[in-house]
C-alpha positions in Angstrom: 44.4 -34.2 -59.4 44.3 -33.6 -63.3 41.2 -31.0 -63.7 41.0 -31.9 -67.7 39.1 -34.8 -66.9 36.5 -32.8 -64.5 33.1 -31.7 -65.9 32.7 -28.3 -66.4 29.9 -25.9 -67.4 30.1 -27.2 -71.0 29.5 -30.8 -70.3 25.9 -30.1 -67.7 24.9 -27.4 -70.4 23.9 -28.1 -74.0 25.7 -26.0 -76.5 22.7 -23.5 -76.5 20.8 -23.1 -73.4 18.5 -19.8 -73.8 20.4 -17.9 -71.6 18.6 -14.4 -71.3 22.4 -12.7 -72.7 22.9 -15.2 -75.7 22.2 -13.2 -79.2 21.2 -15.8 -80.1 18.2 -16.3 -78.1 14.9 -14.9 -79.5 13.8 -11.9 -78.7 10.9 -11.9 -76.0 7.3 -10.6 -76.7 6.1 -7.5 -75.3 3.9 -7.9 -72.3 1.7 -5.3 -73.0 1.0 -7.1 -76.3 -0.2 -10.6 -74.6 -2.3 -8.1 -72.2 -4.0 -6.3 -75.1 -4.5 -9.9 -76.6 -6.2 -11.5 -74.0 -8.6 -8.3 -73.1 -9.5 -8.6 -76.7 -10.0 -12.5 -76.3 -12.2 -11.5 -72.9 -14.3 -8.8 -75.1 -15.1 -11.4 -77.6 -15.8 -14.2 -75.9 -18.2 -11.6 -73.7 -20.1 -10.5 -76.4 -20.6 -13.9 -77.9 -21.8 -15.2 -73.8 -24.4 -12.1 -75.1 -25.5 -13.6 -78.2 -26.2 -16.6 -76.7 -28.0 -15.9 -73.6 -30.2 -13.0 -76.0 -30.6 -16.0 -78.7 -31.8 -18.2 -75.8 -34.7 -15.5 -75.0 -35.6 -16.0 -78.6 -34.1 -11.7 -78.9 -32.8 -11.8 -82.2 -31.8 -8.6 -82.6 -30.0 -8.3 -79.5 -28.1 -11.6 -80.6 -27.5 -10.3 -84.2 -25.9 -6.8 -82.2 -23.8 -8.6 -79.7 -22.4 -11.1 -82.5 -21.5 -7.7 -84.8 -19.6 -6.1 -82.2 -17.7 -9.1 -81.1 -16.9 -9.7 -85.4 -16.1 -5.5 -85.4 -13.4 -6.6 -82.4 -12.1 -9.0 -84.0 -11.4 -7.2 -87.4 -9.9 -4.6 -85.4 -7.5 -6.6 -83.8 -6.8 -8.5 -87.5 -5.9 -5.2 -89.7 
C-alpha cells in the first residue's frame, strides 16, 4: 500500500484552523471583561426599566434621576 496517496491531517484541515497553539490565532478576550460588560449592560438597562415605570406614574423627577444615573454609567464605561 503506497501511503502518499492517503489523506492526512492536511487534506480534512484547512491550512488555518484556530487551533488554541497557532500564533497565529487571535488572542482571546478576558472573561472578566465580558462580565464587567454585561453587569454594566444589566445596570443600564435597570435604570432605564426605572425611568419608565416612574414616567408611567407621571414622577418626572424620579424618571429624569434614574435616566442620569444610567447616562453617568454609561460615560463611565466609555472614558
Amino acid at each position: 500500500m503506497n501511503h502518499a496517496r492517503c489523506p492526512g491531517p492536511g487534506d480534512l484541515m484547512p491550512q488555518y484552523a484556530g487551533h488554541p497553539h497557532d500564533p497565529r490565532t487571535p488572542e482571546a478576550e478576558e472573561v472578566s471583561d465580558v462580565d464587567a460588560c454585561q453587569d454594566l449592560i444589566a445596570k443600564i438597562r435597570g435604570e432605564i426599566d426605572m425611568a419608565e415605570t416612574a414616567l408611567f406614574r407621571r414622577d418626572l423627577d424620579k424618571a429624569r434621576k434614574a435616566l442620569e444615573e444610567a447616562m453617568f454609567a454609561l460615560e463611565e464605561a466609555l472614558a
